[in-house]
Each structure stands twice: as structure tokens, then as C-alpha cells.
N, C-alpha and C positions, 0 to 999 in steps of 0.2 A: 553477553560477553562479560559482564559483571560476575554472574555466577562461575568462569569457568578460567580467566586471566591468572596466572599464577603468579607472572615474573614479566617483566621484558629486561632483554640483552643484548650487549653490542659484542661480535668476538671476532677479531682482525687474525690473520695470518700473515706472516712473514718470513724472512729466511733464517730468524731464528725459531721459529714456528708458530704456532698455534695459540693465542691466549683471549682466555674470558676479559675484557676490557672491564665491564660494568654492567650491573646491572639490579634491579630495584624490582620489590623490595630485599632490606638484605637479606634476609630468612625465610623465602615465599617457601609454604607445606600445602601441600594435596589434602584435597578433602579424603578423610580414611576409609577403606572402603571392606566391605566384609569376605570372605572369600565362602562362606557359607553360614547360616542364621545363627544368630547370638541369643543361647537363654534366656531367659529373664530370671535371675534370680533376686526375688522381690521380697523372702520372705526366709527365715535361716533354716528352715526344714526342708528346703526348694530342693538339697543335694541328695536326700535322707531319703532311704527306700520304705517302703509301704508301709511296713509292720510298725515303721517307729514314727510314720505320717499317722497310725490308727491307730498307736499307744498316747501319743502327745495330742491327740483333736482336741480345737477350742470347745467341742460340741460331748467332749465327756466332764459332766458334771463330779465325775468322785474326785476329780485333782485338776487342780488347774495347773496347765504347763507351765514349762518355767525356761523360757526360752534362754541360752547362755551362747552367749555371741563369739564368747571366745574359744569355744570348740568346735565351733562354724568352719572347716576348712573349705573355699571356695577353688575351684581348678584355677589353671591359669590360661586364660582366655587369649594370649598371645596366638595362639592356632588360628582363630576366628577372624585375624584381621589381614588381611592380604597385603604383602608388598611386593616390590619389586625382585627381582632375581641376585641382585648386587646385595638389596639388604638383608634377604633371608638367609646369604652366604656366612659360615661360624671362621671364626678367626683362624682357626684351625687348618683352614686350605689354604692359609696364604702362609707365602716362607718372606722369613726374613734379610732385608738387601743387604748383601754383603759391604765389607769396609771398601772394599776395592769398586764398588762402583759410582760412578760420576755423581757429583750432587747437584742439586738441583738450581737452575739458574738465579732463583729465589731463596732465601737463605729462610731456613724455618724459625717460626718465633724460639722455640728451644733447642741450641745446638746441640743438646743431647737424644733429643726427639729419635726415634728410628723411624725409618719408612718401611712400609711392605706394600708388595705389588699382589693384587688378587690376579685368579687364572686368566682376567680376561684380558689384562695388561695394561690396569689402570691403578695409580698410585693411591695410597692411602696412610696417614699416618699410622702409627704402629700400637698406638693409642686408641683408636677410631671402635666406638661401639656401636657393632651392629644393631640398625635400626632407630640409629639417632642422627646421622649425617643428615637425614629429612626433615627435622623437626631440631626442638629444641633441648637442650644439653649436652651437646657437641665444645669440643675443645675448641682454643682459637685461632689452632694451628690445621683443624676442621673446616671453618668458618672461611676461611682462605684458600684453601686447596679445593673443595667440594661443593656441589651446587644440585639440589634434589637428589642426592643419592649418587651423584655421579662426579669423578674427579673432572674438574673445569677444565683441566688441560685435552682431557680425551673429550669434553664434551664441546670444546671449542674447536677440537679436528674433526669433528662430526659435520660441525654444523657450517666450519670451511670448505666444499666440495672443490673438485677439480674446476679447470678453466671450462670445460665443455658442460657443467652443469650451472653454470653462472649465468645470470643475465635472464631471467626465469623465474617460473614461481617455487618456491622453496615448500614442500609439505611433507612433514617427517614424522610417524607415531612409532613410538617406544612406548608398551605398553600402555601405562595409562597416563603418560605426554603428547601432546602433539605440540610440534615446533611449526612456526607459520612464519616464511620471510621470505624474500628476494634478495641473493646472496650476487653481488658484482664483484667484479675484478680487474685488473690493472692489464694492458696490451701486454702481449710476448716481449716486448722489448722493456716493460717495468716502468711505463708510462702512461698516465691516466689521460683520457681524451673521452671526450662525447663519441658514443657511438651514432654513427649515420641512418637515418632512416628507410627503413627496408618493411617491406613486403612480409605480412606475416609468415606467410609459406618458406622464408629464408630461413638462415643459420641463426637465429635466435641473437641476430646483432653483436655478433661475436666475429673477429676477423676482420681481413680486408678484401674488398674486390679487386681481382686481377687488374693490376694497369692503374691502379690509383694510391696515392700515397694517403698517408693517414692524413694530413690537410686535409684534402681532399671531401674524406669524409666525414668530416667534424659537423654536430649540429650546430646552426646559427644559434648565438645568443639572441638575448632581446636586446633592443639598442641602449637602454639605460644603462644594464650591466657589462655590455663588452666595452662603454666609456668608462665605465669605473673602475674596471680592471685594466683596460689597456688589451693593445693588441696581442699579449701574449697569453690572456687568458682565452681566447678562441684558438689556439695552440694546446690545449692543455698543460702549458708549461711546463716543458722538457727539462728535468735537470740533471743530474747526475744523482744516476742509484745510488743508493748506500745499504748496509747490509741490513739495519734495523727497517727499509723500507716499507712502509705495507702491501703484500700483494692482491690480499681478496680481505673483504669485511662485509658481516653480513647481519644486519639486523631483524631480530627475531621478539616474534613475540610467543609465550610458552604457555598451555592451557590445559587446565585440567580435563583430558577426554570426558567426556559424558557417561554416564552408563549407559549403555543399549539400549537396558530394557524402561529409559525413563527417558531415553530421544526419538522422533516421528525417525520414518524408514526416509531415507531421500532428503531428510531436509540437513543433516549435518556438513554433504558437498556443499550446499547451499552458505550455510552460518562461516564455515571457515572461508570460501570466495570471499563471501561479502568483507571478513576482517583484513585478510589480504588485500582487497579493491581499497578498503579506507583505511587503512593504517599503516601496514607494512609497505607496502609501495610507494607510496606517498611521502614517508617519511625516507627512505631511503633512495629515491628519486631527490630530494633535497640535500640529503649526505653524499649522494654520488655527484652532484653539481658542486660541493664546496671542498669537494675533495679534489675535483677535475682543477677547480679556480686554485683553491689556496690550500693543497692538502691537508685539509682540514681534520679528515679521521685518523690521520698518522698522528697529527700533533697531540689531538685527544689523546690517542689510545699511551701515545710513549709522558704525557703528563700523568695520567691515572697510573702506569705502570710503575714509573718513579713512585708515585706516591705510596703504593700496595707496598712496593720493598721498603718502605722507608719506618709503614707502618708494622708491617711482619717483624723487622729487625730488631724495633725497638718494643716488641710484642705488647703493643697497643693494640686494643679490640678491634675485632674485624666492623664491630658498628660505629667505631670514631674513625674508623677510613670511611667507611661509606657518607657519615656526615659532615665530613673532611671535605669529600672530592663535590659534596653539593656548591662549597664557596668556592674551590680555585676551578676548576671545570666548568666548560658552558653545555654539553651536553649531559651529564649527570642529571640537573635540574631539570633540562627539560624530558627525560626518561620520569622522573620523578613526576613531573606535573601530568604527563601522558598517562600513565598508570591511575594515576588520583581519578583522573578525569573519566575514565572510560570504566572505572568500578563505580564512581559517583553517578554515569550515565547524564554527563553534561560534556561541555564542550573544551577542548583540550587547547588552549590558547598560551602556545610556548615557541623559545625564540634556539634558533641552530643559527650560531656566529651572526647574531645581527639580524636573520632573515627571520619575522614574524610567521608562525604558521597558524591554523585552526584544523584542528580534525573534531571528527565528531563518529559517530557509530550510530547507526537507527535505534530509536532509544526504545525499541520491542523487539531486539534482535533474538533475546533468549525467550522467548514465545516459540520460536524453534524449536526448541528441547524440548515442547511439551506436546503431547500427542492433541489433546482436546484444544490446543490452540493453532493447529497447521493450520498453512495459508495454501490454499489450491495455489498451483502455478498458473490457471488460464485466467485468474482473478486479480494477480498483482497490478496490471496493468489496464486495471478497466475500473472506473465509478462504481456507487451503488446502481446506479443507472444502467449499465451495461456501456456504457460510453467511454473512448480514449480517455483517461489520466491524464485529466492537465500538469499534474504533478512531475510529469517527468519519469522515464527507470529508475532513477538514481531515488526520488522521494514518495516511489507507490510501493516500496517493501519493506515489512516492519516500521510503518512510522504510525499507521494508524491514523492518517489524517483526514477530516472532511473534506468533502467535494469541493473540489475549485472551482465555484462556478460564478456566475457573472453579477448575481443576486446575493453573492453571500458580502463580510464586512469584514475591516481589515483590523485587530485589535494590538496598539504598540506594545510593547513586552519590555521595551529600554527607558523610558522615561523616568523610571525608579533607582536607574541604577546608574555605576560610570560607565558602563559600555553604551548607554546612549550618548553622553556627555562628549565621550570620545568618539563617538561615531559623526560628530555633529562638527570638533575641531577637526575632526580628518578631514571633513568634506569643505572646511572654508578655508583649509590650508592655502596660503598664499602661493604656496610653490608649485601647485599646481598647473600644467600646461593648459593652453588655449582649451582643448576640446575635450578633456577631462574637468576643465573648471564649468564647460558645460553641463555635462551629463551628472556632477554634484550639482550644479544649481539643481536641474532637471527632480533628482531625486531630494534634495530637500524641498522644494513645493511638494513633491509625493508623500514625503513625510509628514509636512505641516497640514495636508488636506487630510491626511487618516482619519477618518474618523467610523465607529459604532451605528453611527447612524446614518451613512449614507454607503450606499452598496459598490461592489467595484466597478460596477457599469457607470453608474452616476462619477464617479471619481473619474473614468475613461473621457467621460460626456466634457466636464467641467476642465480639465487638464487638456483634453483636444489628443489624449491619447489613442493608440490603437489598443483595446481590449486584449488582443492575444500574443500580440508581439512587443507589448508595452507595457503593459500593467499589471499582464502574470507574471512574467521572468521579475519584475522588480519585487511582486509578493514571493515567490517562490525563495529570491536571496534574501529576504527576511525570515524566510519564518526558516529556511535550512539554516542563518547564522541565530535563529528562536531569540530573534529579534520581535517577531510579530507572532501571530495566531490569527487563524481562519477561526471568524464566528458569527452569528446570525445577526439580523442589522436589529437594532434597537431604537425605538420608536423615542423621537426627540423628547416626548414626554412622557416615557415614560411607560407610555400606555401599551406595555408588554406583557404576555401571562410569562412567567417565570415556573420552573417545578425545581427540586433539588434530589442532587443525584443523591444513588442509593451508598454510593458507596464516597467516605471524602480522601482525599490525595493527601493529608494529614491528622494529626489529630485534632479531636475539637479544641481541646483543651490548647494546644498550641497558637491555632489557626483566632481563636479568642482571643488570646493575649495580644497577637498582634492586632489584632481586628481592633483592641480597644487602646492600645498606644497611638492607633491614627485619625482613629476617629472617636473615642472614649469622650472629647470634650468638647464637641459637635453638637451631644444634643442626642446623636444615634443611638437608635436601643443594643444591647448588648450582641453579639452575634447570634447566641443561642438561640434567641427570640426572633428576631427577625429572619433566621432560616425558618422556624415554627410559623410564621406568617404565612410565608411564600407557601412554604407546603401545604396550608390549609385553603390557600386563597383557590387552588386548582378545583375545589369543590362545590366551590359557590355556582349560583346559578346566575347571575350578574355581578358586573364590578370586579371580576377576579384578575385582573390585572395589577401590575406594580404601582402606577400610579394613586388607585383608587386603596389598596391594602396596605401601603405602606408607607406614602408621601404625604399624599392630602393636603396641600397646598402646593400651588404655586412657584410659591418664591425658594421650596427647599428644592428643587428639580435641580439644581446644577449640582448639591450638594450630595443629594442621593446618586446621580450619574455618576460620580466618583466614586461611591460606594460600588454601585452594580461593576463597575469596570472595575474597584477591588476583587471584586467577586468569579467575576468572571474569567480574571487571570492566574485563579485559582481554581479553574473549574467545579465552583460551588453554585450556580445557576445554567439552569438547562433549560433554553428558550424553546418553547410548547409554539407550533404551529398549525393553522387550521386545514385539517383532512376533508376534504366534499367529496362526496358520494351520491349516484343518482337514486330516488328507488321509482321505482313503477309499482302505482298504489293498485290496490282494486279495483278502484273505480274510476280508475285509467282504460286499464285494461278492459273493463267489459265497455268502456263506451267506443274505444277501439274495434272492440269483435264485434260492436254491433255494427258499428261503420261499417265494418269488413262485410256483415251478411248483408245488411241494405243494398250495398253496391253488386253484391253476387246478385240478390234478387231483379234488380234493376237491370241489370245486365243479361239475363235470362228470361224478362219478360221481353225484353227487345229484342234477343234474339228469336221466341219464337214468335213473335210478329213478323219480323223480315224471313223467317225462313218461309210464312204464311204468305208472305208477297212474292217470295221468288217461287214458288208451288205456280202460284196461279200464272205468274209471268210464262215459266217452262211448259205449262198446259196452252197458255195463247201461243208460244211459239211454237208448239210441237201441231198444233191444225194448223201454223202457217205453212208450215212445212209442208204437212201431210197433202195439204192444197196447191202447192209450189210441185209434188211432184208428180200428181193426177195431172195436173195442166201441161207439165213435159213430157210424161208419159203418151197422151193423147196426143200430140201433135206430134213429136219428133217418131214414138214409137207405138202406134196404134194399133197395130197386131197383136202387142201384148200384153197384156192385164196384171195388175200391181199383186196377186196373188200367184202367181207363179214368175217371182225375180231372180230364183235362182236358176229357174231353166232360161232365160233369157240370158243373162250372163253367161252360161254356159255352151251356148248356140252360137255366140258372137265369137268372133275370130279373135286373136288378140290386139291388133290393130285397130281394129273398131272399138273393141272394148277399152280400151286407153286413148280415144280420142270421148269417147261418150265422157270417160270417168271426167277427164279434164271441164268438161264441160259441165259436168254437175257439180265437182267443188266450184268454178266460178259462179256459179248460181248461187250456193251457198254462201259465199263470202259477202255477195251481196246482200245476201237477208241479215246475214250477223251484222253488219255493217249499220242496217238501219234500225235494227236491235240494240247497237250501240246507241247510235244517235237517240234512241227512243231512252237505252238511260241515260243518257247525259243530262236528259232534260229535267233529273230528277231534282227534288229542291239542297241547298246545300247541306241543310241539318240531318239527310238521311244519310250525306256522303262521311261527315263527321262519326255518325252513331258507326255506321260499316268500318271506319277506323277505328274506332273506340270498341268495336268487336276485334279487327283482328289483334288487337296490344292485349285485350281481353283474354283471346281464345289460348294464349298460355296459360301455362298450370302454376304459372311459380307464387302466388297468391296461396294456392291450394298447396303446393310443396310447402311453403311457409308454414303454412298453418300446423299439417302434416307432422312437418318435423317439430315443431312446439310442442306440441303434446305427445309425439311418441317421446321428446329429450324429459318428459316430465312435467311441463310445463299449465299451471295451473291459474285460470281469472280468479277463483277467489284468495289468493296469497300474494299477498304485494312479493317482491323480487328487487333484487338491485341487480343495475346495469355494470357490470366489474369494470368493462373496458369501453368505455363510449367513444373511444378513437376509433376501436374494430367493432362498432357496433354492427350485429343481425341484421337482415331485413325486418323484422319484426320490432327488434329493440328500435330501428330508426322510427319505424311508424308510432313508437311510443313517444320519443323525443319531441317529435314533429306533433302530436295531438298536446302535449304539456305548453306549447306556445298559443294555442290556440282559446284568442280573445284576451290576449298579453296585447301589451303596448309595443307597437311595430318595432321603436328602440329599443326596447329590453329584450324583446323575441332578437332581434340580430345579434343582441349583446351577450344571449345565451348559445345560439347557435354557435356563436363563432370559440366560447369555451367552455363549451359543457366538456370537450374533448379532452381538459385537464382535470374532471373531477372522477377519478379514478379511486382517489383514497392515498397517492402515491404522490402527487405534486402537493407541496406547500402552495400555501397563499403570498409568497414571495415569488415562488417558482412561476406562477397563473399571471401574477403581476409581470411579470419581466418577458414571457414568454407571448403572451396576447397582447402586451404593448395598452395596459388599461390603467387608470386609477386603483384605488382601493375604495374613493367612493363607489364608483360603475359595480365594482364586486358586491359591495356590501346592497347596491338598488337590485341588482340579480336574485342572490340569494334571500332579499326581501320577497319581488315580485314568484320565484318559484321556491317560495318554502317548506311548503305542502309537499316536493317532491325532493326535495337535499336532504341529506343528513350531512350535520356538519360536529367534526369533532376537534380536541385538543391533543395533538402529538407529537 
């Protein structure tokens, strides 16, 4: 928004018409723009064709040139710069207004002045050089009448639409303007009232519903304000039209379109919403309620108007009106401080008749504009994590902010300045009501507990807060009114690795001076040096923390804590946290495969013993048989002989033959029967192995393995485990043999978080999420070191 804000303007309509009220700054110009590539001429022979570029070369020795600058004629590069349609128009097309027609309801700083109207039917003095109305050298009778090239009064009928385009979002591009506002208006009858609450799908809250009078559909005030106004302002206060009354006014903010070819495709819908959702709405949501109460944009607009004729007449400069109308006007100022604020990319804290406002703008809004910095849309609204935004819609786009998360620490950002001081008399204001004077107490213990070194869990813990309904939303309205800052917790002593960013948010030289007006007689080393510290300590192989590199005593730890929280509220320290990572070494792994084949072996010598017992078992029961059917064959059928069974069966009737069959499965049933009973009797450790075959007799050992080595997979090359939460059957079997002949405490105390050492949780995040010490961590990664790798990030 910084790079592309030009102006903002207030422009009322009325019944005697249309006019530009105000607006800031007074002179706003477009960045200039090419309309096709501009020479470079760097050098006085740049115009001069060839023969006299090879007669004059630095590179012929028999004469040295003799460059004469004042026979240099350069073209005139006016071609090269593109403007608008109005300003590339030659005076030439406009005719001059005749004596007999009206003059102007403002009386020109020179009554001699002439006017002429261009074809398009917009005035201009008679005076007016083309291609200055935009910029600087313009008359003062210019300065008054015209605004970017365009006469104020046609651009104030522009930017007045009819009643059915009111109430709305307002988006208008003129070449290379765009106008951005929500333009309201006054009822049919010339009376201001709250519109009633309606259903999007309606008439754009314009109108009335059949059968209800405008009471009717008035929106409730709050109850403060309809006591301070009395009951006539929930009325809109009905009075009696007058001709100078305002009927529509529409505040506007005006921006330099972008080039095309240097904004991402899709994201510029995007940049203009968002300025519309915090500025223009917002603001004229405020003018439309004090307009409703106390007509308030009429009074502006007919004070400023007086004032412009007063200044025109007495053809005093159009810049001692504008810094005129900052002291008797109450909105002028705050257009002024709006504008300031939103180029400076800080927060706009100004007052419309008494009502205090704050706006603000995402302060990486113009990151838009630039192709290598889009923001995916499926991204704004999700953590580095992949996780819901605790941030909110409103502060996960363009703000660039770290993760909200329950481990992170709450840094104050007011303590230095008056807006803490005033934040601190708001909240013990005595006039405050019963349950308001609660929710300040509430929040000032949230204040006074803030601290760097303790996480916002622990703050939840200690306050008796709910973490997500309590002690986000209260971080969240800090750091949106950038009262506070989300940053990583800092160890009470100290004992932090710190690194320094690559890039500082000022200059050194600045960032010094102050550094040594606050702490210069302290004792502290200069800034330079002590950023040179920090940077150097990240490469030690012990000790490389703050406390050990840069304190070294004791008793300076509160003194340096000041320091680091200077530091940090500068974003000049970048707290370095510890990454784990599993690996599986070699000599994991083959004691693994060997387990693996012992167990194969083992498991295969047992089976073919048990298949060597069930052989001989199916040999004893197949002579049991064969003897069970000689013995019924001879008695019930003795005629016929067990080598010809088929002609037996075949002889037999079917009735006989299905009383026979029946009678030899009962037979049979009986022998299996005692076949059972004969295994049953078998001891339990054979029943055991017989299960431990059939869990065996799957392949998924062998698919295991299988797929390890067809994925590439090698014993002699240690490997690391990327993701021990989805870990492999095989990576788990790794896990599971690295505990083995651990101490039963530490083995549980790994099991239960090897699952954060990814490389991707902090050692904050492992803490908070396993519910452990940072002792417990540090006895872990002692007893498995051989298998972590552990880094600084």
C-alpha cells in the first residue's frame, strides 16, 4: 500500500452539486511511467551516426577527440513518457467560454483568469499547461480547480454515483488510477438513518420494506451512545432539508495502479479487497454513523468549502488552505495522519469528532505486487505445520507472522513508549463499569505476567486461563494493536544459542547509536561487537550459548536480559533451536538381519520336525483305517473284497448305498475323534511352537525384507529414519533393537518421543507436546547418542 497510495479524498454531493471537500496530500503525482524504452544517452556522440562514432574513437591514436557538448542536440524525450488522455490533449482543442456564460460558483483567484472547457466537458483554467496539472508548476488558480489531471468538480461527479450504486463497494480504474471507497447516501426523503439489517442476498440495504416505516428499520445503537445522544439520535434526526444539504459523500482512497507486468496474476483482486476491508469501510462506516447522529460530514464539508473560497478570493496558495483547514477542521487531520500512517506502514491512530479510531494495513501487503513473493491461497490460512491458523483470517495474510503456538513467548513492544503508559491509564480508569473493570484487571495481571521466559502454556497454567479462548485472543489483540510480538522463550539464564539475522531492519550505524545512548554506560560492549560474539559463538563446539559467550557472570543476567529483549525487539537475534534426527547405524542393522535370519532358521528347523511328526502320525492313522475298514468289510460285507470297491458300489441299490455310506462316516468320526483326543494329550510347548508357526507361516517378514532391498536399501550404509511417527515395519524393528539393554526408564522415555525427532519439531515443541522436562530430554539423547543426530536451527 505504501508503494501505490497516491491521495485520499472526501467528495460530498449535494443539490447544488458535486464537490472535491478535501483531500491530502496537496500535490499527490503518479509515479511516471514509460510508454515505450528510453535511450540511454550516456555519452555526447550516443546521437551521431557511425562514420562520425569511427572518425571521433577514443581508440584512434592520430587525434584525440574533442568532445563539444554544446553542439550536442539531444531529442526531446517527451514521446517516451506516457500520460494520461486529458494531459496529452494541445490547447488547441479547447475553445474559449464565452462572456455570456455562468461563472463559476467559486470566484477564481484572478478575475481576469479565462476558463476553457476541453471536449470532454471538464473545466480548466485558460492558463493550464498541458502536462503540469499532475505534477509540479501549475498555477494557483490550477491547484484549486484540478486534482491528478482531472478538474475536481467532474471528478467529484465521478466518484458521486447514483442512489442504487451506493451502499457498496466502490472500485473504479481510470487508466492508471484506481479509486477504492464505499460511497453512501442520504433516504429519498433527504434524511439520514441507519440502515436495517438484511440478508446479503437483499437490495444492498438501500430502501424500505413494504409495511414498515423507517423507525422501524433503524439499527440499534449501543447503549452508551443512544444515552448521549438522546432518543432522537436512534431517529436519525429528522430536520428540515435545506438546499446546501448533503445527499451522497464518499470517501475514497486513490492509488497508483501497478504495472502489469511487475504484479503476480490474481493477487491484485486480492490487495485492493483487503484495502477496502481496512480502510475504506471502516472509515466511512464511522462517517456514516456521525453523519446519521450529528451531521457531521455536512458540517465538515460546508466549513472546508467556506474556507477554499475564502482562500481562492483572497488568491492565497492552494498549500495555506490545505494547512489552514488542518487547524479549524477535525477531519482534514485525521485524512492527514491516515495517509502518514499507511506510507510509514504503522498504525493510524486518529480521531473523527471525538470518536478515537486505529486502523492499520498488513504490513507485507505490497509483497503482492511482486511475483517471487505470492502467497498460494490454500497456504494463508494454515501454519508451517499444516495446521488451522491460530491467527485468525484477518492476521494469516500478509503479516508474516510466527506460529501461534502454545510453547512459543509473549515479547511486550509498549513498555518504551506512551502507548504503554496509556494503555495501562485506560485500563484503571475509574469510570469504568462493574464488568469491564473486570476484564482490565483480568488483562493487566496478563500484562504484568508477560514474560520471555515463560511459554504461553505456562502463563495459561499460572493465570488459571483457557489456552485457546483466553490467552490467544488476548495475544492476538496485542500484537494486531503491535503492542506485543510472538517470539521464542528465553532461558532465565541466559543460557540460549542466539545466531544473527542475515539481513538488519536498520542501519548499523543507526541501530549503534541508539544501542549506545541505553546502554553505552552500563559497562556493555559496543553493538558491533557483541553482534560479532553471538555470530561466532554458533561454531563452537561447547559453551556456545548467550550466557557462556557473552555474560559470564551471574550477577549481570538481569542486565543483559534487557539487552537481549533490546535486541530482540529489533529483530537482531534469531533464537537457534535443537533439530533430532534418528539414524540407524550399520551396526544396527546387521545385528537386526541377523536376528531376522536366526529367527527364520529357528523357525524352519521346527517346522520341518513337526512336519516329520505329523508324517509319521498320518502313516499310524492311515493303517488305523486301513484296519477299521478290512474289519467292516469282513463282517457287515463278506462277499466282497477291498480290491474291487468300485464294483461294490456299483452293485448296490441307492438306498443301501446311502444307508452303508452313513454308517461309515460314523465310524470315521469315531477314529478322528480319538485322534483328537490322542492330540490333545500332547505337551503344551508343542501347542505354543504350532502357533508360533501359523503367525510364522506369513510372508510379511519376507515382504519386509523384500521390499528393503528392492527400495535400495543397504546394511552396510547407516540411513536415517525421516519420519518415526509413520515409521516402516522394518524401521520400527530398528527402533525397538536401539532400546535394547537401555535402562527400562529411558527405553519408555524414548519410545514415547522418538516420534518428535523428525528434524522438524524444536526442542520447545518435544517439551510441550510429550509433557516431559528438558532434564528427561537431555538423559535420552545422552543414553541414545550413538543413534541421534542432533543440530542447531
Amino acid at each position: 500500500m505504501s508503494e501505490t497510495l497516491l491521495c485520499i479524498l472526501l467528495a460530498t454531493h449535494s443539490a447544488k452539486g458535486s464537490n472535491l471537500v478535501y483531500h491530502w496530500p496537496p500535490s499527490p503525482k503518479s509515479a511516471p511511467r514509460l510508454a515505450r524504452p528510453l535511450p540511454t544517452n550516456d555519452f555526447p556522440g550516443a546521437l551521431a551516426d557511425n562514420p562520425w562514432r569511427a572518425a571521433n574513437s577514443p581508440d584512434n591514436p592520430a587525434e584525440e577527440p574533442q568532445w563539444d557538448l554544446s553542439s550536442v542536440v539531444l531529442e526531446d524525450d517527451s514521446e517516451y513518457y506516457w500520460q494520461r488522455p486529458p494531459l496529452r490533449r494541445d490547447r488547441s482543442v479547447s475553445f474559449t467560454q464565452p462572456s455570456s456564460h455562468p461563472t463559476s460558483r467559486r470566484a477564481s483567484p484572478s478575475k481576469d483568469a479565462k476558463e476553457a472547457y476541453d471536449l470532454d466537458g471538464t473545466r480548466r483554467s485558460a492558463t493550464t499547461i498541458p502536462g503540469q496539472a499532475n505534477g509540479g508548476g501549475a498555477s494557483t488558480g490550477d491547484e484549486y480547480t484540478t486534482l491528478l489531471g482531472y478538474s475536481a468538480e467532474f471528478l467529484a461527479q465521478i466518484l458521486c454515483p447514483q442512489s442504487s450504486m451506493c451502499h457498496q463497494k466502490f472500485e473504479l480504474i481510470v487508466d492508471d488510477l484506481a479509486f477504492i471507497g464505499h460511497p453512501v447516501c442520504a433516504d429519498p426523503d433527504g434524511g439520514w438513518r441507519f440502515k436495517p439489517e438484511k440478508p446479503r442476498a437483499a437490495a444492498r440495504g438501500r430502501g424500505s420494506k413494504k409495511g414498515q416505516s423507517p423507525q422501524d428499520e433503524e439499527r440499534l445503537l449501543t447503549p452508551e451512545r443512544a444515552e448521549r445522544d438522546g432518543p432522537a439520535s436512534s431517529q436519525g434526526r429528522p430536520q428540515a432539508q435545506t438546499s446546501d444539504a448533503g445527499q451522497t459523500f464518499h470517501f475514497v482512497l486513490v492509488l497508483d495502479l501497478p504495472d502489469p507486468s511487475s504484479s503476480a496474476s490474481g493477487n491484485i483482486a486480492k490487495y485492493f479487497d483487503t484495502i477496502y476491508q481496512q480502510i475504506a469501510f471502516n472509515v466511512t462506516a464511522v462517517l456514516y454513523q456521525e453523519q446519521v447522529l450529528n451531521r457531521y460530514v455536512d458540517g465538515q464539508a460546508e466549513l472546508l468549502g467556506a474556507l477554499r473560497e475564502d482562500f481562492a478570493n483572497r488568491g492565497e496558495s492552494f498549500a495555506d488552505f490545505m494547512y489552514e483547514a488542518l487547524k479549524v477542521s477535525n477531519i482534514a487531520p485525521a485524512m492527514k495522519t491516515l495517509y502518514e500512517s499507511i506510507k510509514g506502514g504503522t498504525i493510524a491512530r486518529m480521531t473523527i469528532n471525538e470518536l478515537p479510531l486505529e486502523l492499520q494495513l498488513p504490513p507485507y501487503l505490497d509483497s503482492l505486487l511482486h511475483v517471487e513473493e505470492e502467497i498460494e491461497p490454500e497456504d494463508e490460512y494454515e501454519d508451517e505445520d499444516g495446521e488451522p491458523n491460530a491467527w485468525g483470517p484477518e492476521m494469516s495474510f500478509a503479516w508474516r507472522l510466527p506460529a501461534l503456538t502454545p510453547w512459543k513467548a509473549l515479547l511486550r513492544l509498549d513498555d518504551e513508549d506512551e502507548q504503554g503508559y496509556q494503555l495501562y491509564m485506560q485500563l484503571r480508569a475509574a469510570q469504568l463499569n462493574p464488568e469491564e473493570r473486570d476484564l482490565a484487571e483480568q488483562l493487566l495481571r496478563f500484562l504484568d505476567l508477560a514474560s520471555v521466559t515463560l511459554s504461553l502454556a505456562e502463563m495459561a497454567s499460572l493465570l488459571d486461563w483457557h489456552l485457546e479462548s483466553q490467552i490467544f485472543p488476548a495475544v492476538r489483540w496485542l500484537v494486531l494493536h503491535r503492542r506485543a510480538k510472538i517470539v521464542d522463550i528465553v532461558h532465565p539464564s541466559l543460557k540460549t544459542v542466539f545466531s544473527v539475522p542475515q539481513k538488519f531492519p536498520q542501519p548499523l550505524a543507526t541501530l549503534s547509536v541508539e544501542f549506545a545512548q541505553k546502554f553505552g554506560e552500563k559497562g556493555v560492549p559496543p553493538l558491533p561487537k557483541l553482534l560479532a560474539l553471538v555470530s561466532t559463538a554458533t561454531h563452537k563446539q561447547s559453551a556456545n550459548h548467550f550466557f557462556a559467550t557473552v555474560v559470564g557472570s551471574k550477577e549481570l543476567i538481569p542486565l543483559y536480559l534487557d539487552v537481549v529483549l533490546w535486541m530482540l525487539k529489533r529483530d537482531l537475534l534469531i533464537r537457534l533451536h535443537l533439530r533430532i534426527r534418528i539414524i540407524a547405524t550399520e551396526e544396527l542393522k546387521t545385528r537386526v538381519r541377523q536376528q531376522w535370519e536366526d529367527r527364520r532358521a529357528t523357525r524352519r528347523s521346527r517346522s520341518r520336525a513337526r512336519n516329520i511328526q505329523r508324517g509319521r502320525a498320518r502313516s499310524r492313522a492311515g493303517e488305523h483305517d486301513q484296519d477299521s475298514r478290512q474289519e467292516s468289510s469282513e463282517k457287515g460285507l463278506g462277499t466282497v473284497t477291498e480290491s474291487s470297491p468300485v464294483e461294490y458300489w456299483v452293485s448296490l441299490s441307492p438306498k443301501t448305498a446311502r444307508k452303508h455310506a452313513q454308517q461309515t462316516s460314523s465310524e470315521r468320526m469315531s477314529g478322528s475323534s480319538g485322534q483328537r483326543v490322542e492330540s490333545s494329550d500332547r505337551p503344551d510347548d508343542e501347542k505354543v511352537d504350532e502357533q508360533e508357526e501359523e503367525l510364522s507361516s506369513s510372508s510379511a517378514d519376507e515382504e519386509k525384507w523384500e521390499e528393503y532391498y528392492r527400495s535400495g536399501g543397504n546394511d552396510n550404509i547407516p540411513s536415517m529414519i525421516s519420519n518415526p511417527a509413520r515409521a516402516s515395519r522394518l524401521e520400527r524393528d530398528w527402533l525397538m533393537a536401539m532400546s535394547e539393554g537401555k535402562d527400562p526408564h529411558v527405553a519408555s522415555l524414548f519410545k514415547r518421543i522418538h516420534q518428535y525427532f523428525d528434524g522438524k519439531c524444536s526442542d520447545d515443541e518435544i517439551l510441550y507436546r510429550a509433557e516431559i522436562s528438558r532434564r528427561q530430554l537431555r538423559e535420552v539423547l545422552h543414553h541414545y547418542e550413538e543413534y541421534v543426530s542432533v543440530s542447531l536451527a
